[in-house]
N, C-alpha and C positions, 0 to 999 in steps of 0.2 A: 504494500500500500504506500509505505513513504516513496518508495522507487516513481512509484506513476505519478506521485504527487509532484516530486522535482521534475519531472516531464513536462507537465502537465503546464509547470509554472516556466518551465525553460520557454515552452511555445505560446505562453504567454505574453515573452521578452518583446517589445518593442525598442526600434531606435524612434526616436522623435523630436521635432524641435525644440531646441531646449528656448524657458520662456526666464523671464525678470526673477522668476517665482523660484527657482532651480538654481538661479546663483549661488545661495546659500550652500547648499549640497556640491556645486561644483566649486568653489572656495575649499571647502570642506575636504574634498579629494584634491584638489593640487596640490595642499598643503600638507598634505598627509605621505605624497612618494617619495620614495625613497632613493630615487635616482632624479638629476634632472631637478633640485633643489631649486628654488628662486632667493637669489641673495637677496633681492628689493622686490615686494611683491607688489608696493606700487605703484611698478611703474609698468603694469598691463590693464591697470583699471582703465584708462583711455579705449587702449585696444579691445577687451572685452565688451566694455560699454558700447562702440560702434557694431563688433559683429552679430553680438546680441537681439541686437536692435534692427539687424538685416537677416533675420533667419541664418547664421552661417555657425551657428553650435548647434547641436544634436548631443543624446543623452542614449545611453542604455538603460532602460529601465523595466524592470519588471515587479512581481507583488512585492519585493522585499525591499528596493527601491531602488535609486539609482546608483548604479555600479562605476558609469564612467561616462566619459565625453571626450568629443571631440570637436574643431572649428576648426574653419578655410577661411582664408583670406581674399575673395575676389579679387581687389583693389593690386594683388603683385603675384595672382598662384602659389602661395606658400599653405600648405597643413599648420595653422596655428599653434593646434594644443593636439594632442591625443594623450589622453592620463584616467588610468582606471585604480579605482579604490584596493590597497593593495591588498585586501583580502578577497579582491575577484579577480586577481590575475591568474593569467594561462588556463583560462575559464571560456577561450575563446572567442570575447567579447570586441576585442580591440577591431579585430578585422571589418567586422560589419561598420563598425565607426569610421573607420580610417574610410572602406568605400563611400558612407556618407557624403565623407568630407571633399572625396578625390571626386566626387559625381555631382556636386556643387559647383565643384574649379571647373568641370569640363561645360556645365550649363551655362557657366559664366565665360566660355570661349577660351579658357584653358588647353590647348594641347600637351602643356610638361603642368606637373607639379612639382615644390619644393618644400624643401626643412631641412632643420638644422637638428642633432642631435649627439650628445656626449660619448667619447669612442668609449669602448671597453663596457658598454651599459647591457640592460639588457632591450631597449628601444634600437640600438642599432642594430643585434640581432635579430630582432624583430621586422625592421626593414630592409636589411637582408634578405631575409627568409619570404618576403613579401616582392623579391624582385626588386627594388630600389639601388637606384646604382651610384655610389659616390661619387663626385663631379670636382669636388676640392676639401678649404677649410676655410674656418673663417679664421678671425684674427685671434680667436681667443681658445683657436685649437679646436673647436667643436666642427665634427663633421657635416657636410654638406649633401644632403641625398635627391637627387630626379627622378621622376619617372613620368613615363607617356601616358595620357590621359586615354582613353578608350572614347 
């Protein structure tokens, strides 16, 4: 019985816009990972508050609540944020997110997508493993990933 139930609630899971109302919860997991740290966390309240505000975050969410998130940036092709609550990681959540984000850029006349993420993490192995191909670095040593929009 509990087996069908975690089913049950797995196919429950929706991605969906994330609204004003979910910030809290999405605060709540950024500041919670454990890779990928923010030295100044305010200095993304700008950048949240516009894409917020453009539909361009999406949430995993199902009955027990929301697990993680993800935003794209129209305005340059970049995957803003992807961060899941670390006790729902490798729970398979991230990818649906990430296409969210990646199928936003392309709506928005994206052919490549970008981000930046810290070597040795487990987010680069993750876009790795997701096909992303390094293109450079930036200044402050964090890796640079592309990949072709569909």
């Amino acid at each position: 019985m509990g087996r069908g139930r975690a089913r049950r609630r797995h196919r429950e899971a929706v991605i969906r816009v994330a609204t004003r109302a979910d910030l809290p919860r999405i605060s709540e997991i950024r500041l919670a990972v454990r890779e990928n740290v923010l030295s100044r966390p305010e200095k993304i309240v700008d950048a949240v508050d516009y894409l917020i505000d453009r539909d361009a975050f999406w949430v995993f969410e199902d009955a027990a609540g929301i697990h993680g998130f993800s935003s794209a940036d129209p305005r340059d092709g970049s995957i803003f944020a992807l961060f899941m609550d670390p006790a729902s990681e490798g729970r398979g959540m991230a990818r649906p997110l990430l296409a969210a984000a990646c199928d936003h850029l392309a709506r928005a006349g994206h052919t490549k997508a970008w981000l930046t993420t810290g070597t040795g993490t487990r987010a680069e192995r993750f876009y790795r493993r997701q096909g992303w191909q390094q293109t450079g670095r930036t200044d402050d040593g964090q890796i640079i990933f592309e990949k072709t929009l569909a």
